[in-house]
C-alpha positions as CSV (number, residue, x, y, z in Angstrom):
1,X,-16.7,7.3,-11.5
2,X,-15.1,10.6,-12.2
3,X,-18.3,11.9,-14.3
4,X,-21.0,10.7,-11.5
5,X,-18.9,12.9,-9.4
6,X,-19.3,15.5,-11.7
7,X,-23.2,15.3,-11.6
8,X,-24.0,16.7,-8.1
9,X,-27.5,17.9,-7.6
10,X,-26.7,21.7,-6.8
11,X,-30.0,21.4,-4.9
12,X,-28.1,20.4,-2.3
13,X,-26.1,23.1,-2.2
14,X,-26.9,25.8,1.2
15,X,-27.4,28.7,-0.8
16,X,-26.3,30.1,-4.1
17,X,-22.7,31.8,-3.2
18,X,-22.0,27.9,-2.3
19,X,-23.4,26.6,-5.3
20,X,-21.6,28.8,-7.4
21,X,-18.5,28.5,-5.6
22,X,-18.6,24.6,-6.6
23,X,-20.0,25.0,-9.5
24,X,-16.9,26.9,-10.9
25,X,-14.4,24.4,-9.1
26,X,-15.6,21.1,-10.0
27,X,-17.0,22.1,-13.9
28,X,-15.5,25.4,-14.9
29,X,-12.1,25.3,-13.7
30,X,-10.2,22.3,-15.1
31,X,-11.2,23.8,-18.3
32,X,-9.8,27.1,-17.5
33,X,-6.7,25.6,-16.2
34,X,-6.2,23.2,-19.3
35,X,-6.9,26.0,-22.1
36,X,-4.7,28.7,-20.0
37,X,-7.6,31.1,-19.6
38,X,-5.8,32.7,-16.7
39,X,-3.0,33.8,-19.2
40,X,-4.9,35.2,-21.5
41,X,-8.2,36.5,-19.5
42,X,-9.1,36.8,-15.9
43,X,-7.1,35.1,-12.7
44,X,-8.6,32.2,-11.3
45,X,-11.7,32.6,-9.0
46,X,-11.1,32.4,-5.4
47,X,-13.9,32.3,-1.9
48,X,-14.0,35.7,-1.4
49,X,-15.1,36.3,-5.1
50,X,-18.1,34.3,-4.3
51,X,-18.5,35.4,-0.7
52,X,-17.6,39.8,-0.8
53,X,-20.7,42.6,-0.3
54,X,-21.5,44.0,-3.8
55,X,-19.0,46.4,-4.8
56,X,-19.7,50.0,-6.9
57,X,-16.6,51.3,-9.0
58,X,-16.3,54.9,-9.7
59,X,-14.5,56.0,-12.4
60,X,-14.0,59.7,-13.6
61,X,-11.7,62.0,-14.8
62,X,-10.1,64.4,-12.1
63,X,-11.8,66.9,-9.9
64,X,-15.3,65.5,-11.2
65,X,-16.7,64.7,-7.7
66,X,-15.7,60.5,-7.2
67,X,-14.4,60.9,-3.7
68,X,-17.1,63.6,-2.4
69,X,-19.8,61.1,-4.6
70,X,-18.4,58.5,-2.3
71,X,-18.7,60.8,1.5
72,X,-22.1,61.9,0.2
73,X,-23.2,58.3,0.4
74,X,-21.4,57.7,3.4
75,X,-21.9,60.9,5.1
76,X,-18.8,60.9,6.5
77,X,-15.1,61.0,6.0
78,X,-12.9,58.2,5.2
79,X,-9.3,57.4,5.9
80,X,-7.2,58.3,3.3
81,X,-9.6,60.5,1.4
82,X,-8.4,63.4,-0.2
83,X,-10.6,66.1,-1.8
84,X,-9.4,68.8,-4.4
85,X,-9.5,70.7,-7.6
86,X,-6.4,69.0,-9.0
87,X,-5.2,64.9,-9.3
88,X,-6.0,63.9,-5.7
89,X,-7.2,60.9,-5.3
90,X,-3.9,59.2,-6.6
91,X,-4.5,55.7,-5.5
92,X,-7.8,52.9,-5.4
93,X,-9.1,53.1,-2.3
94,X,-11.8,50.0,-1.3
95,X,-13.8,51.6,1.2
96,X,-14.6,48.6,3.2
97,X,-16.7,48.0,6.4
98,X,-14.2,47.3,9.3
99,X,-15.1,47.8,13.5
100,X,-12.5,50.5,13.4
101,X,-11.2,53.4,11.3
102,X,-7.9,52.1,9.6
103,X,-6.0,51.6,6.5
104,X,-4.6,48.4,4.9
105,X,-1.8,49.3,2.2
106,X,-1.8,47.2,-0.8
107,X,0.3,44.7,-0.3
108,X,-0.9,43.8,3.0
109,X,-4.3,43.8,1.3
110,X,-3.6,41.6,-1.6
111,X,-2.4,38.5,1.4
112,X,-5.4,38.7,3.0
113,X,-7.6,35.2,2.0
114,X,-10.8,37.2,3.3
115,X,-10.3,39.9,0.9
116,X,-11.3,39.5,-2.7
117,X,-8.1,41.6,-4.2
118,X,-5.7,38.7,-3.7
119,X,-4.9,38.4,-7.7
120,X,-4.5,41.8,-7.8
121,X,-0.8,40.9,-6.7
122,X,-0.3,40.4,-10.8
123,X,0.1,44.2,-11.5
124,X,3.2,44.5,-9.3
125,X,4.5,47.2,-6.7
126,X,3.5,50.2,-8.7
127,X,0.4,49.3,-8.8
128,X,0.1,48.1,-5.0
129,X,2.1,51.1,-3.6
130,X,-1.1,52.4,-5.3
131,X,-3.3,50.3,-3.7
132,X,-5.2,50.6,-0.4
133,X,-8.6,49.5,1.6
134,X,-10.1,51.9,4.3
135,X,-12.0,50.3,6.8
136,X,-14.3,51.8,9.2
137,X,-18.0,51.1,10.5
138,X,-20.4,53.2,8.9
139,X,-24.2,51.5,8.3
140,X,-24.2,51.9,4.0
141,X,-20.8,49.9,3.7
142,X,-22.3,46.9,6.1
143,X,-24.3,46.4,2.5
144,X,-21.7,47.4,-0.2
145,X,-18.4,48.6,-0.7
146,X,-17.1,51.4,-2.9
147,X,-13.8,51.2,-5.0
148,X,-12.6,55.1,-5.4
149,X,-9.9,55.2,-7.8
150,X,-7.3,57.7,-9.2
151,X,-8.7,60.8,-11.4
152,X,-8.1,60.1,-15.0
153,X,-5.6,62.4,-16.4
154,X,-6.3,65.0,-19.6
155,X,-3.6,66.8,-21.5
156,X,-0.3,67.0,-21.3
157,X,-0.6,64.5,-17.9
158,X,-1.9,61.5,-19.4
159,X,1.2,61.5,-21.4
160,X,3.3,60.4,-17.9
161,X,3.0,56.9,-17.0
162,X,1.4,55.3,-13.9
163,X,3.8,52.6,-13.9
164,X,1.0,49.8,-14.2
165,X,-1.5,49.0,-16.2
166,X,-4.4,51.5,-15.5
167,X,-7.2,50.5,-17.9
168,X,-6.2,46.8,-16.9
169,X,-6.6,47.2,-13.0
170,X,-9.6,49.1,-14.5
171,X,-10.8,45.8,-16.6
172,X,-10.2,43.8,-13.4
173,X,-12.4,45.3,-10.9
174,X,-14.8,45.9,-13.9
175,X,-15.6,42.5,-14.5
176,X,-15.6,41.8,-10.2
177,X,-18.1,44.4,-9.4
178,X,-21.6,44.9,-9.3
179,X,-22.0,48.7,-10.5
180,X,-19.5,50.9,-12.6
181,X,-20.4,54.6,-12.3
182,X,-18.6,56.6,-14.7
183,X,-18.8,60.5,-13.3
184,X,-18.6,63.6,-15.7
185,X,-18.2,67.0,-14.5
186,X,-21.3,69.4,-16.5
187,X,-18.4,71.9,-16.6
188,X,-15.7,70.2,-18.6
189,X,-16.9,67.0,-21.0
190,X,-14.0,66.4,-22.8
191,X,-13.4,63.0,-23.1
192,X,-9.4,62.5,-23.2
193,X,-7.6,59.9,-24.4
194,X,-6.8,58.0,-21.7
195,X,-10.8,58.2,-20.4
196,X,-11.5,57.0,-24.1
197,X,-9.1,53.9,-23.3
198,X,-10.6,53.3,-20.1
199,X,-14.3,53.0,-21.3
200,X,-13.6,51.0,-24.2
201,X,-12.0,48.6,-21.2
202,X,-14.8,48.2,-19.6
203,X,-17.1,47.6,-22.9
204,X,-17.7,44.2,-22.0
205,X,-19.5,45.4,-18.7
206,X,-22.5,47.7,-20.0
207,X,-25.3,46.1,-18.3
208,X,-23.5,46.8,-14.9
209,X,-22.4,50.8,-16.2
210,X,-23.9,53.8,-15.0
211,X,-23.5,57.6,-16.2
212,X,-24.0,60.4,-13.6
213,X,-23.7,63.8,-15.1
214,X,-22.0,65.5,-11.7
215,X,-22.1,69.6,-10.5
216,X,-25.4,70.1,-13.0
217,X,-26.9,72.7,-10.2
218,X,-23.5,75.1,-11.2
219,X,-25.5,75.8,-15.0
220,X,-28.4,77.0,-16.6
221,X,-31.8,75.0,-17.8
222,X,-30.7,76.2,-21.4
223,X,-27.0,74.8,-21.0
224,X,-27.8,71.7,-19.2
225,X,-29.9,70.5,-22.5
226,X,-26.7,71.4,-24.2
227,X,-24.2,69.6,-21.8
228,X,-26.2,66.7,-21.5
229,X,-26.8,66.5,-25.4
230,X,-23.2,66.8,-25.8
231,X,-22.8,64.4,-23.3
232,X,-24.8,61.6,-25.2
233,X,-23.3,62.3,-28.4
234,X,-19.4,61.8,-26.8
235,X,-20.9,58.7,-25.4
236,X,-22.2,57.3,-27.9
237,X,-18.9,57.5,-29.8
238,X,-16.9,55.7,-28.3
239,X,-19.5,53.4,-26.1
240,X,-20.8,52.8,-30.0
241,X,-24.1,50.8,-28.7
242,X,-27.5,51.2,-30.0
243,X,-28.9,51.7,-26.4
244,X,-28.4,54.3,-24.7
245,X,-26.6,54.4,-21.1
246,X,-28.4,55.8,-18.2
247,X,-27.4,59.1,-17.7
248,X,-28.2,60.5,-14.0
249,X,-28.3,64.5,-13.5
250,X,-27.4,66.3,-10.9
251,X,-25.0,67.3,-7.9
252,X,-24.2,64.9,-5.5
253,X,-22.8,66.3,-2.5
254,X,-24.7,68.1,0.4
255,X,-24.0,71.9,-0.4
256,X,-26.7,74.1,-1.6
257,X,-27.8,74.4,-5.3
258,X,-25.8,77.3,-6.6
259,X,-28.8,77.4,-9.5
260,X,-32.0,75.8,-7.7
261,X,-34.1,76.2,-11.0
262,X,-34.2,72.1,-11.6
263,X,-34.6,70.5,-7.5
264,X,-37.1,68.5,-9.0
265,X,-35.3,67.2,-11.5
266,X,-32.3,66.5,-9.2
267,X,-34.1,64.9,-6.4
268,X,-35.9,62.8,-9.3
269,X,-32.6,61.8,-10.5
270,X,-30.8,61.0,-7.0
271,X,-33.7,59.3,-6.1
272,X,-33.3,56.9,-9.1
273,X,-29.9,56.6,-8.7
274,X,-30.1,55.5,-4.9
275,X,-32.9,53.1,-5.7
276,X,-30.3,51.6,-8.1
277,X,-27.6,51.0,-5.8
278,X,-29.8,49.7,-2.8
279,X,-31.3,47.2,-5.5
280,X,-27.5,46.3,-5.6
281,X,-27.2,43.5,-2.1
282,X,-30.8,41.6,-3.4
283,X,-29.5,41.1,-6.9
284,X,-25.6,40.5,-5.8
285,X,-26.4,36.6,-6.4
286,X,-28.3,37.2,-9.9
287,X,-25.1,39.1,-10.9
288,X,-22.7,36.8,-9.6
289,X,-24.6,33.9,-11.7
290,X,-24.8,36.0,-15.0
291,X,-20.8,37.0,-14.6
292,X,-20.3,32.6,-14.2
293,X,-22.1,32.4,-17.3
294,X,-20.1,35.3,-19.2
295,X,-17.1,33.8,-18.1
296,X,-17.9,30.1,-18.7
297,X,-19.2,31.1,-22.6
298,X,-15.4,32.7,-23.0
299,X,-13.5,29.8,-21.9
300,X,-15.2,27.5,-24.2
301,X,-14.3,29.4,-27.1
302,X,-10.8,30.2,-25.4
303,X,-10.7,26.1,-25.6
304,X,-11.7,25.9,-29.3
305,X,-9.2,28.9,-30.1
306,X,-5.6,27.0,-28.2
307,X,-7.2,23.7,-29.1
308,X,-7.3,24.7,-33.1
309,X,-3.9,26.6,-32.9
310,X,-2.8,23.4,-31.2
311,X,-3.8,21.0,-34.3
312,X,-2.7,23.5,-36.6
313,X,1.0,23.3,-35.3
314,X,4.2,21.0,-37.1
315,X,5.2,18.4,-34.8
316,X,9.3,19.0,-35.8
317,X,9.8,21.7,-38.1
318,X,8.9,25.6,-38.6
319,X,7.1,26.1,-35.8
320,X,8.2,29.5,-35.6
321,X,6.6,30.5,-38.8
322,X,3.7,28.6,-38.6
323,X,3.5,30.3,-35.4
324,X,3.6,33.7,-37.4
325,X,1.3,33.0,-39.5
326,X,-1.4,31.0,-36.9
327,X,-1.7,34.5,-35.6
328,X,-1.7,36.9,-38.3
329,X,-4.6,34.2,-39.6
330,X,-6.7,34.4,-36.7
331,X,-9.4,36.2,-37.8
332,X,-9.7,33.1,-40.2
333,X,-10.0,30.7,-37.5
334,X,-12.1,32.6,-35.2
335,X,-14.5,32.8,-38.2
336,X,-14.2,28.7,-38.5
337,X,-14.7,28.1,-34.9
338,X,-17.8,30.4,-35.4
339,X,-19.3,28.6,-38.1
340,X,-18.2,24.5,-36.6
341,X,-19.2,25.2,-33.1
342,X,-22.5,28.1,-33.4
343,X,-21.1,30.4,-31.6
344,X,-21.9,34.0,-31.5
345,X,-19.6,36.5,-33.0
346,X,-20.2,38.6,-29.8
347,X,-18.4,35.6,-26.9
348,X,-14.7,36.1,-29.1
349,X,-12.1,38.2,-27.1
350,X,-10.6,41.2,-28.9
351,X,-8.9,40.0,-32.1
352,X,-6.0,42.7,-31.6
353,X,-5.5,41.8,-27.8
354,X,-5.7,38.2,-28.4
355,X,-2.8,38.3,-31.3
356,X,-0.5,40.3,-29.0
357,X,-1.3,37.5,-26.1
358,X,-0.5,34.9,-28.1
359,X,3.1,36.0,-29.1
360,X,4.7,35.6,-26.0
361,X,3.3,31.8,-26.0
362,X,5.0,28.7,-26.9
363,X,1.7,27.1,-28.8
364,X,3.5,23.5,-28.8
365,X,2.7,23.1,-24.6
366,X,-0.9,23.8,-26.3
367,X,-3.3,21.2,-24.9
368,X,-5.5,19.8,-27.7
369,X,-9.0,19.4,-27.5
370,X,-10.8,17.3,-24.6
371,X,-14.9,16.9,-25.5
372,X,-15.3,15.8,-21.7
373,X,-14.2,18.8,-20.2
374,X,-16.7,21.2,-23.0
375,X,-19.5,18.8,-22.1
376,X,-19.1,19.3,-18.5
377,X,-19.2,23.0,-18.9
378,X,-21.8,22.5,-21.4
379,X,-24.2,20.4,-18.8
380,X,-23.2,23.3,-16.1
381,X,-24.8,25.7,-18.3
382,X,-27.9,23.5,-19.4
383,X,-29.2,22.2,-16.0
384,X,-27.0,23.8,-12.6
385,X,-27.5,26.9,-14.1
386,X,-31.4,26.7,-14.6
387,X,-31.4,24.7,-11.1
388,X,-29.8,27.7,-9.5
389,X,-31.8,30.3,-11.2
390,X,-34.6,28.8,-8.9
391,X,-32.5,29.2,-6.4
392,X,-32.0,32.9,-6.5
393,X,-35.4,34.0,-6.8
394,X,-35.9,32.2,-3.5
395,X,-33.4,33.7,-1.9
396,X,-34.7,36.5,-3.1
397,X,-37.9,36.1,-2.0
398,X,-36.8,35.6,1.2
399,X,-35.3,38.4,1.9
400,X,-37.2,41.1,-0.4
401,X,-35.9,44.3,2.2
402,X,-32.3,43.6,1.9
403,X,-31.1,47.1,0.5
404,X,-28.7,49.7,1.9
405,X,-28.9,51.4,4.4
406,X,-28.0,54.5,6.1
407,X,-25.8,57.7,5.3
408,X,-27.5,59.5,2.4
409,X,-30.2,56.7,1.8
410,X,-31.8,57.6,5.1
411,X,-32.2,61.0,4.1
412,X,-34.8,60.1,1.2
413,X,-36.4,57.6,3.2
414,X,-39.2,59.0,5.2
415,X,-40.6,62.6,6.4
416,X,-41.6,65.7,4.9
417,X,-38.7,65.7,2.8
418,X,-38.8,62.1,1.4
419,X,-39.0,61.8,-2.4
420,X,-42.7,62.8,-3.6
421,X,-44.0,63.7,0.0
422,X,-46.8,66.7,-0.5
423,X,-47.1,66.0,-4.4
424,X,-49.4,64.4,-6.4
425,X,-51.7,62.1,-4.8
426,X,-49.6,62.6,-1.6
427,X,-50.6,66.4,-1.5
428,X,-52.9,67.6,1.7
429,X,-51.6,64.5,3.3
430,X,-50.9,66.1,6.6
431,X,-53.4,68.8,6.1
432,X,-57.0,68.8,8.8
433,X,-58.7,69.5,5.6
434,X,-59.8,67.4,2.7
435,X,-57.7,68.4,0.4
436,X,-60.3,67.8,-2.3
437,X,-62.1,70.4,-0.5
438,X,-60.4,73.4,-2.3
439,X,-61.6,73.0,-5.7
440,X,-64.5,71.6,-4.9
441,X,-66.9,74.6,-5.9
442,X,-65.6,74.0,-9.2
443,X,-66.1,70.3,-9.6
444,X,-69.6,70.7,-7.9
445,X,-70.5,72.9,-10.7
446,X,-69.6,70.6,-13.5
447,X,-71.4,67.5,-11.1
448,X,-75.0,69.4,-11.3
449,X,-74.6,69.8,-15.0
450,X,-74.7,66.2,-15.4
451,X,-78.4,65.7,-13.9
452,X,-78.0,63.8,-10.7
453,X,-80.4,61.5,-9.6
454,X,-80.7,61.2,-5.3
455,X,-77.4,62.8,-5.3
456,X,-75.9,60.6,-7.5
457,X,-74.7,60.3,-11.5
458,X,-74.1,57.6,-13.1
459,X,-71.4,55.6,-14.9
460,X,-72.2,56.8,-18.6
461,X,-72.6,60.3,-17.4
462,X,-69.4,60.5,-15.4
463,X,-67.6,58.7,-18.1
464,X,-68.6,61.8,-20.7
465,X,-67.0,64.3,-18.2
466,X,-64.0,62.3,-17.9
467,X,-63.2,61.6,-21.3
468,X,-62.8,65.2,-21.9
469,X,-59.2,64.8,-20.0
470,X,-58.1,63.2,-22.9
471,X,-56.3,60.0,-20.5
472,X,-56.9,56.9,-22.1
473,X,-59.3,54.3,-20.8
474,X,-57.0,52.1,-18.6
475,X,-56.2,55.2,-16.5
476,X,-59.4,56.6,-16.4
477,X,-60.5,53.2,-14.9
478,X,-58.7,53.0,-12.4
479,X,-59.2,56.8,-11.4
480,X,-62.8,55.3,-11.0
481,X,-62.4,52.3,-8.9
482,X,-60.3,54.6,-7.0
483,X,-63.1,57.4,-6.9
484,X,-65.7,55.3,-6.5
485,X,-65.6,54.6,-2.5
486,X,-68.6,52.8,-1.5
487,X,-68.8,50.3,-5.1
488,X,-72.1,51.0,-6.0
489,X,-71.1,52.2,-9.7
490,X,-72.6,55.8,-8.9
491,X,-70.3,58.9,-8.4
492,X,-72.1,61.2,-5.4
493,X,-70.6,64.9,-5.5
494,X,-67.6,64.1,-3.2
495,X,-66.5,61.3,-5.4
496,X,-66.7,63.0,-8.7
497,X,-64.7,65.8,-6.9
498,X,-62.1,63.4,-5.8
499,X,-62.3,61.9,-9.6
500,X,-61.9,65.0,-10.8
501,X,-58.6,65.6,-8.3
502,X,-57.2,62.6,-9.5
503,X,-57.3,63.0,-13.2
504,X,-55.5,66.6,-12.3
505,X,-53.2,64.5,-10.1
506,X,-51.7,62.2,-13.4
507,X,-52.2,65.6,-15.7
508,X,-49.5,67.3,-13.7
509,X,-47.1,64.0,-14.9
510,X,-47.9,62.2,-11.1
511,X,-48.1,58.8,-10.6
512,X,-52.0,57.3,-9.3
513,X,-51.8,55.2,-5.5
514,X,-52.5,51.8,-6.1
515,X,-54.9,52.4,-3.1
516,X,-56.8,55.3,-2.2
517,X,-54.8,57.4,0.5
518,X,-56.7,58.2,3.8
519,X,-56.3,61.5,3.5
520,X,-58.1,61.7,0.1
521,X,-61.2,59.5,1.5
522,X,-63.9,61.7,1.0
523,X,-64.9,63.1,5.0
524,X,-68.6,61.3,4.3
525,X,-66.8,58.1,3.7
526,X,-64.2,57.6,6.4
527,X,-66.2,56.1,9.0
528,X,-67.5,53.3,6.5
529,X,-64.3,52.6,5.0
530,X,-62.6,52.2,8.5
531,X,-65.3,49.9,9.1
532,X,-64.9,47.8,5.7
C-alpha cells in the first residue's frame, strides 16, 4: 500500500515547483531524515525553497563594487545600503521585492514561512544581528532577488572573528541560489585568505559561479591584459578546474569611463553579463531540478556512509575506539562504498569535513541500511526526474520572454544606444541613404571586371571574387542567399555591392542577420520585396 503511494504520476503535478516540492517530501526526505543528512549537510527543504524568485549572490572582497554592482542593476538606492572605500557593507542584505521601502532584521526574517531564510536560524544571533532583507518595489527585483553580503576582509582584519560561520552562511546561500558573482577590483587582486576559504566553499557550485573583473575603465589596455592574466592564474589556483570561469570585464556603475580606450569591450562584456542574469527567471525551474538531483546523489551515499559505520560498530564493548578508528579509516570505506555501489569519486563530501562531523556523533543511534528507501530515491531519479524534465521545457516554452526587467536592463534594450545599434549589418540603419551606396564605386569596378551578361554575373563568377575574402564556404553562402534578393542565382551590380558589404561586415569581427535588414535591401528591390 505504502509503495503504490509512493508511485504517483508527477504528470499530475500543476507545474514543476509542485512537482518538485513533492517529489522531495514523499521520496527524498525520509531518507534524509533516517541517514541524518541534515546534521551533516544541508537543513531540510521547506515551500519557499521551491516557491522564491531566482536569487544572485555577490561575493567580493571590500570596496570592490558589490553594493554599487547591486544599485547599478536596480538603478536606485536600497534601504540599508552603505557605499564606501573601507568594510561597509557589514551585514547580508536580501534585496527583496516588497510594496514599500522597509527593512526586516534577521530574526524577524528567519520566522517568516514565506521567506526562504527560515534555516538560517542555525547560525545563531551573531549571525542574525547580521542578517537583514530590504524590501521595496523596483521592476528588476519583481524577477530576482540579490543577496549583498559583507566585504571579505584582507590583512591584519581577517584575523578578527565575525562571530559566525562566514564561509558556512556563504556555503548555504551558495547551494540556494541561482547565480554566484564573485567581484574583483582590477586595482587590488590579492586573493586573501579568508577569500581563498570562501571560494573553495562554494566549489561545489561552479556551474552557477560567475567572475566579473570590476573598475577595469580606471587602467590601461596594456595593464588590463596583465590584471586579467593575473586574474586567471590566481583563479585557477585555488578554483583548480580544468575549465576556465567566465570572467566579465568592466565597470559596472553609471559614472563615466575614467579611460574610455575599451567601451566596446565593456558594453560587449555588460551586455553578456545582463543576458546571463535575465536568462536567470526562465531557467529557475531547470536549476531547481538539477540542485534536487545534486542533493538526492549526496544523500544516497550519505546513507551508504552511516549505514556502513553503523554495521561496522560492537554491539557492547569498545565502541569508543572502534569509533576512533571508523573515522581515521574513512577514506577506506568511502573507497569500498565506491567500488560496491558505482558511485563516482566526485558525489563523496569532503573527507576532512566529514571526519570532524562525525566526532561529535554517537554512531550507535546509526540507522542501518533500508534498500526501500535507496530504491525509492533511485526510481525518483530514473522516471520523476525524466517525467519532469518534460515538464520544464514546456514550461519553458510557454513562457519564452520571461526575463528581467527594468533598472539597467532597460537601458541596453532598445534605441540608438542599445548593444550593436549602428554596427555591422545594423550600420546606415536610420540613414535616407543606402548605405551600400558609399562604396559602391568601388564594388562596381570589381562587378564590370567580371563580364556581366544583361546586367548580371553569374554564380561561378561571383563565387571567384568572393573566395578572395578568405571566409569559408558556409559563410560565404549565406552572404549569398542574403545578397541574392530576387533568387534568380545571378548577382546584378547592387547585389554584388551589397555582397561585397556584407563580407566587410563579418571581416570587421560582426555577426551576419539571419534576414536581410530593410535598410540594406538594395533601393531597386524594395518595392518587390515589400510585395513578396
Amino acid at each position: 500500500m505504502f509503495r503504490k503511494s509512493l508511485r504517483k504520476d508527477p504528470e499530475l503535478f500543476q507545474n514543476v515547483s509542485e512537482g518538485l516540492r513533492q517529489l522531495y517530501r514523499t521520496k527524498l526526505f525520509p531518507l534524509e531524515d533516517t541517514y541524518r543528512f541534515h546534521d551533516f549537510h544541508s537543513p531540510a527543504l521547506e515551500d519557499a525553497d521551491f516557491d522564491n524568485k531566482p536569487m544572485v549572490l555577490l561575493v567580493g572582497q571590500y570596496s570592490t563594487g558589490k553594493t554599487t554592482f547591486i544599485r547599478h542593476l536596480m538603478e536606485q538606492d536600497f534601504p540599508g545600503m552603505r557605499i564606501g572605500p573601507e568594510p561597509t557593507t557589514d551585514s547580508f542584505i536580501a534585496v527583496m521585492h516588497g510594496e514599500q521601502d522597509g527593512v526586516i532584521p534577521g530574526n524577524a526574517l528567519v520566522v517568516d514561512p514565506k521567506k526562504p531564510f527560515r534555516k538560517l536560524n542555525a547560525f545563531g544571533n551573531a549571525f542574525l544581528n547580521r542578517f537583514m532583507c530590504a524590501q521595496m518595489p523596483n521592476p528588476v527585483l519583481e524577477s530576482i532577488s540579490i543577496i549583498d553580503t559583507p566585504g571579505i576582509l584582507s590583512g591584519e582584519k581577517q584575523r578578527i572573528s565575525r562571530g559566525y560561520d562566514f564561509a558556512a552562511v556563504l556555503e548555504w546561500f551558495a547551494e540556494r541560489v541561482d547565480r554566484i558573482i564573485l567581484l574583483f577590483d582590477a586595482h587590488k587582486l590579492d586573493i586573501s585568505d579568508e577569500f581563498s576559504e570562501v571560494i573553495r566553499a562554494l566549489k561545489n557550485h561552479e556551474d552557477k559561479m560567475r567572475v566579473v573583473l570590476n573598475k577595469a575603465d580606471q587602467i590601461s589596455t596594456q595593464q588590463l591584459m596583465r590584471v586579467y592574466g593575473a586574474l586567471m592564474w590566481s583563479l585557477g589556483k585555488i578554483i583548480n578546474t580544468p575549465e576556465v570561469v567566465r570572467v566579465y570585464i568592466g565597470s559596472f556603475w553609471a559614472q563615466p569611463l575614467l579611460v574610455p580606450d575599451n567601451r566596446k569591450l565593456f558594453e560587449a562584456e555588460e551586455q553578456d553579463l545582463f543576458l546571463d542574469i535575465q536568462s536567470l527567471p526562465r531557467n529557475a525551474a531547470l536549476r531547481k531540478l538539477n540542485d534536487l538531483i545534486k542533493r538526492a546523489r549526496l544523500a544516497k551515499v550519505q546513507a551508504y556512509i552511516i549505514s556502513s559505520l553503523k554495521r561496522e560498530m560492537p554491539s557492547v564493548f569498545g565502541k569508543d575506539s572502534k569509533k576512533k578508528e571508523l573515522i581515521s579509516n574513512l577514506g577506506e570505506i568511502y573507497h569500498k562504498i565506491e567500488k560496491e555501489h558505482q558511485i563516482s569519486p566526485g558525489d563523496f563530501p569532503n573527507l576532512a569535513k566529514m571526519q570532524d562531523l562525525l566526532n561529535g556523533q554517537d554512531f550507535s543511534k546509526f540507522a542501518a541500511l533500508k534498500p526501500k528507501l535507496l530504491e525509492t530515491v533511485e526510481d525518483m531519479l530514473a522516471n520523476d526526474i525524466a517525467r519532469l524534465m518534460a515538464m520544464v521545457r514546456q514550461e519553458e516554452a510557454a513562457m519564452p520572454s520571461q526575463s528581467v526587467k527594468g533598472g539597467a536592463f532597460e537601458g541596453t534594450m532598445s534605441g540608438p544606444f542599445g548593444h550593436g545599434y549602428g554596427e555591422g549589418a545594423s550600420e546606415g540603419i536610420d540613414e535616407l541613404d543606402w548605405v551600400v551606396g558609399r562604396d559602391k564605386p568601388t564594388y562596381d569596378e570589381i562587378f564590370y571586371t567580371l563580364s556581366p551578361i544583361n546586367g548580371k554575373v553569374s554564380g561561378a563568377a561571383a563565387k571567384k571574387e568572393m573566395l578572395k575574402s578568405k571566409l569559408p564556404n558556409s559563410v560565404l553562402g549565406k552572404i549569398w542567399k542574403l545578397a541574392d534578393v530576387d533568387q534568380d542565382g545571378l548577382l546584378d551590380d547592387e547585389e554584388f555591392a551589397l555582397a561585397n558589404h556584407l563580407i566587410k561586415v563579418k571581416l570587421e569581427g560582426h555577426e551576419l542577420p539571419p534576414t536581410l535588414p530593410e535598410h540594406l535591401v538594395p533601393p531597386a528591390k524594395r518595392g518587390t520585396v515589400l510585395q513578396e
